[in-house]
N, C-alpha and C positions, 0 to 999 in steps of 0.2 A: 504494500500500500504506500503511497506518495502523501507527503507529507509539506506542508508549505510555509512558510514562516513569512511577513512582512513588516518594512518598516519604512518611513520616508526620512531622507535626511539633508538636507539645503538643497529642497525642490529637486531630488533624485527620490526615486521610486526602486526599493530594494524588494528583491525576491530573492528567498531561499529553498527550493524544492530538493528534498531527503527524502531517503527509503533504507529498510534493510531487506536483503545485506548494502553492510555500509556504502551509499553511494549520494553525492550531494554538489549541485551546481547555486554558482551563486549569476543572481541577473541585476543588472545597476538598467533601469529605464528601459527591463524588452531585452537587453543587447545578453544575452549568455558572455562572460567576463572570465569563470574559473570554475573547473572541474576536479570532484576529489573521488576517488572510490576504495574498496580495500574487501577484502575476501573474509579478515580478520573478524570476529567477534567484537571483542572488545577494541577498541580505539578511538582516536578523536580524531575528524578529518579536519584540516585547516583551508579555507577559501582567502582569497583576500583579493583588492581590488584597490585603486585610486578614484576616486570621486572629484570632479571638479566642484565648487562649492563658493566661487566667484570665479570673477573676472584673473586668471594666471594663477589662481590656488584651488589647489588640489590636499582632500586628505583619505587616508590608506582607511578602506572598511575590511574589517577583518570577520571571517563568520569561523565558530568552532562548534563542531559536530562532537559529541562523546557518544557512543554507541557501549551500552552492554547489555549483556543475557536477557536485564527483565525491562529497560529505559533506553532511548534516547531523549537526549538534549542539546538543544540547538538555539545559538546565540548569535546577533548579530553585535558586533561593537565597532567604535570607532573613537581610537588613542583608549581612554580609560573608561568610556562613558557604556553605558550598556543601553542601546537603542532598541531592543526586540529579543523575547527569549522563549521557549516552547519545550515543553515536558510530554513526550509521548511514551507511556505503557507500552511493553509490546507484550 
């Protein structure tokens, strides 16, 4: 089953769609940015991305996936701030 996580961040439009087994793309506005997957059980996939966010600045969205036996958890952040986060049972 797919899994989707959203969050907006200076007028970018984030999407994170995950599945087990571990597999997870991050999207900045529509455009697919960065792809992770892993065969493993248990681990954390890491996405990440640069966001423009004005006029010649850009900052780094970083997404971390932890997969185990009975959970995922899936987060979007960007520098320290935690923008979007999602607890799926499995």
């Amino acid at each position: 089953m797919k899994h989707q996580l959203n969050a907006e961040y200076a007028d970018a439009q984030l999407r994170v769609t995950f599945s087990s087994p571990a597999e997870a793309c991050l999207f900045i506005n529509g455009v697919q940015r960065d792809t992770a997957s892993s065969d493993a059980t248990e681990i954390t996939l890491r996405l990440g991305s640069p966001v423009q966010t004005g006029y010649e600045q850009h900052e780094f969205i970083e997404v971390l996936i932890h997969y185990t036996a009975a959970n995922i958890n899936a987060r979007i952040l960007t520098g320290k701030q935690l923008l979007a986060q999602q607890d799926v049972s499995l």
